[in-house]
C-alpha positions in Angstrom: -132.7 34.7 2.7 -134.5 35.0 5.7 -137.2 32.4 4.3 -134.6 30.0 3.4 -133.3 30.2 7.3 -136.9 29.7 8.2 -137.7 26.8 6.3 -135.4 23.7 7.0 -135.9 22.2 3.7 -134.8 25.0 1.7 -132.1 25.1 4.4 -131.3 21.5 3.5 -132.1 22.2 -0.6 -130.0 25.3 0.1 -127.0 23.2 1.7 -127.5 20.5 -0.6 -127.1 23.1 -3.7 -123.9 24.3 -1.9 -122.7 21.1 -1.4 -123.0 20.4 -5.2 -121.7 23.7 -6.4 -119.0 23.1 -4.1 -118.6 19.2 -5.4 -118.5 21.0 -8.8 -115.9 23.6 -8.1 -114.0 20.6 -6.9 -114.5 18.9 -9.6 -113.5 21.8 -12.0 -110.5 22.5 -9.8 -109.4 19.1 -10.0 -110.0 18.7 -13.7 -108.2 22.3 -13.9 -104.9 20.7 -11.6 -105.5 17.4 -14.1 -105.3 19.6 -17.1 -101.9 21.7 -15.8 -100.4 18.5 -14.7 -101.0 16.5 -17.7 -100.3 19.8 -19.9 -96.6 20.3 -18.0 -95.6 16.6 -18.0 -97.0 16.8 -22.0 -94.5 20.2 -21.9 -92.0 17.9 -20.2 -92.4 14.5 -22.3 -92.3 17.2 -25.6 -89.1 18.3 -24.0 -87.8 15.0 -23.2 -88.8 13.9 -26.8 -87.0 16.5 -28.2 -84.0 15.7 -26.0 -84.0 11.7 -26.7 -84.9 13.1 -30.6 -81.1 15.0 -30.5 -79.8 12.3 -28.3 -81.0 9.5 -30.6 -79.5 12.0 -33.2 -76.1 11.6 -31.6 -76.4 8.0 -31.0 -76.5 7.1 -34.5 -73.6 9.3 -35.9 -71.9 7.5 -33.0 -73.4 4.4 -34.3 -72.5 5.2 -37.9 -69.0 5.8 -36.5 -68.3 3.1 -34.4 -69.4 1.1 -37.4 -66.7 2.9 -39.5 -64.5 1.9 -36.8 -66.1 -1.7 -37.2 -65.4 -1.7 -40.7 -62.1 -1.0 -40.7 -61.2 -3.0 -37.0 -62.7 -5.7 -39.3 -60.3 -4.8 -42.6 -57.2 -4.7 -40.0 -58.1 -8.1 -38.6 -58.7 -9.8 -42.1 -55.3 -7.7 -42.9 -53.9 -9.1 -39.4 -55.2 -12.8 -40.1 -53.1 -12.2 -44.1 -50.6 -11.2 -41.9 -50.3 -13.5 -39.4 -50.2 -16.3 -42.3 -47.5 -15.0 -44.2 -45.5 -14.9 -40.8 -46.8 -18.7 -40.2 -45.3 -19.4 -43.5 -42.3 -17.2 -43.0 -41.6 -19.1 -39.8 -41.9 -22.6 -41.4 -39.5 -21.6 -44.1 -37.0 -19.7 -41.5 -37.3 -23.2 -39.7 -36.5 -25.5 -42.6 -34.1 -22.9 -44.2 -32.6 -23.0 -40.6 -32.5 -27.2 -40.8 -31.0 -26.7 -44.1 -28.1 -24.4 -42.9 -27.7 -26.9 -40.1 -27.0 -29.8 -42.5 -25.2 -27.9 -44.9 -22.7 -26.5 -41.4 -22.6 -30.3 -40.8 -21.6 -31.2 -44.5 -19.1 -27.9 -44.2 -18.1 -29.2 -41.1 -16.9 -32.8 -42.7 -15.7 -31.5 -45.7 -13.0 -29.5 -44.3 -12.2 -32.0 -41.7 -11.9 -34.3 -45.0 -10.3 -31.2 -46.6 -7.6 -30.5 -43.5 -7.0 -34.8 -43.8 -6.5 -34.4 -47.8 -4.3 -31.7 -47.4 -2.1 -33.3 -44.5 -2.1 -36.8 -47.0 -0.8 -34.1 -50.0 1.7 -32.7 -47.8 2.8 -36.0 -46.6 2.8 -37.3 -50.6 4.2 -34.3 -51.5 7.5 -34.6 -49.1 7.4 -38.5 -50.4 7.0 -37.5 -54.2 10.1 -35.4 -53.5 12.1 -37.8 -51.1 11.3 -39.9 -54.3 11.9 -37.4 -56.7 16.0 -37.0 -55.5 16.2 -40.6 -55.0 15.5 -40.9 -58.5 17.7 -38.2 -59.7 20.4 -39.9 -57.3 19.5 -43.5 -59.2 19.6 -41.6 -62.4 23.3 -39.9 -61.7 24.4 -43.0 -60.3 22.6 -45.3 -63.2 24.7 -42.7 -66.1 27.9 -43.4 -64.1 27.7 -46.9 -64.1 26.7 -46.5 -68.1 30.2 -44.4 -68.1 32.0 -47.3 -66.6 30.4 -49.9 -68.2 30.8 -48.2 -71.4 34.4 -48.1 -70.5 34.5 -51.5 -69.3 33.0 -52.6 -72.9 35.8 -50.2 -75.0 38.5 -51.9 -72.7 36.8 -55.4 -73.0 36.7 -54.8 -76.8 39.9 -53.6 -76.6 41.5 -56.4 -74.7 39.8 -58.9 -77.5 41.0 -57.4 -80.5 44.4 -57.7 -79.0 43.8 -61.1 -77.8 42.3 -61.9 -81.3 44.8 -59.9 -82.8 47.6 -61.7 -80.4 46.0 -65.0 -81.3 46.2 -64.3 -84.7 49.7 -63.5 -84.5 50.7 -66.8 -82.5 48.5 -68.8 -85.0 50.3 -67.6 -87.8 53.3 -68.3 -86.2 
């Protein structure tokens, strides 16, 4: 060693062969420091992977049942859209049905104002039929006792004749 601190160009060979074993042990510690950091954050993407893996895992039985969900939101609305028709219908019917009760309240309307009028006009032809009724059974009294008298009249009238007759005959033969 003592040579080496003699001679400068061993000194420098010597400093230059330092140099590079240092540049090497550098370069191996770095390469070392390369290899653990790539080696954890492959340790940590593994990990990760793993993670997302089980995530992704649980993101399609969520999918799967969110597409259930889908399947039968979508049956509902169809069901919802049948629905909604037959109430469409339903409410057109209800409306003409409702048109139809209104005319036929109208028509009810009329017929018993026509009804309450018939009914006054019978009532009125009623009291007339039997205003009617008694004069006729008055005319018919009165009419059989004027048939009395006149039948009487007629016995007496015959009467009287066949006496005059008879009282003629009696002054003729005389």
């Amino acid at each position: 060693m003592e040579q080496i601190s003699r001679d400068p160009v061993l000194m420098l060979g010597a400093a230059i062969g330092v140099v590079l074993i240092l540049f090497v042990v550098l370069v191996v510690v770095v390469a070392n420091l390369r290899i653990k950091t790539y080696r954890d954050r492959f340790i940590n993407l593994r990990i990760d992977n793993s993670e997302k893996e089980k995530q992704i895992g649980s993101l399609q039985k969520e999918l799967q049942v969110v597409q259930i969900r889908n399947a039968q939101n979508e049956q509902e609305l169809q069901q919802f859209a049948q629905t909604r028709s037959r109430l469409d219908h339903t409410e057109s019917q209800l409306s003409e049905t409702q048109k139809e009760l209104s005319k036929t309240q109208k028509d009810l309307a009329q017929t018993q104002a026509q009804l309450e009028n018939l009914q006054g006009l019978y009532a009125a032809l009623q009291q007339e039929h039997q205003g009617l009724k008694e004069r006729v059974e008055h005319l018919n009294e009165e009419n059989s006792k004027l048939r009395v008298n006149n039948a009487r009249l007629l016995m007496k009238l015959e009467t009287e004749e066949r006496l005059s007759a008879h009282t003629r005959a009696k002054e003729e033969r005389e």
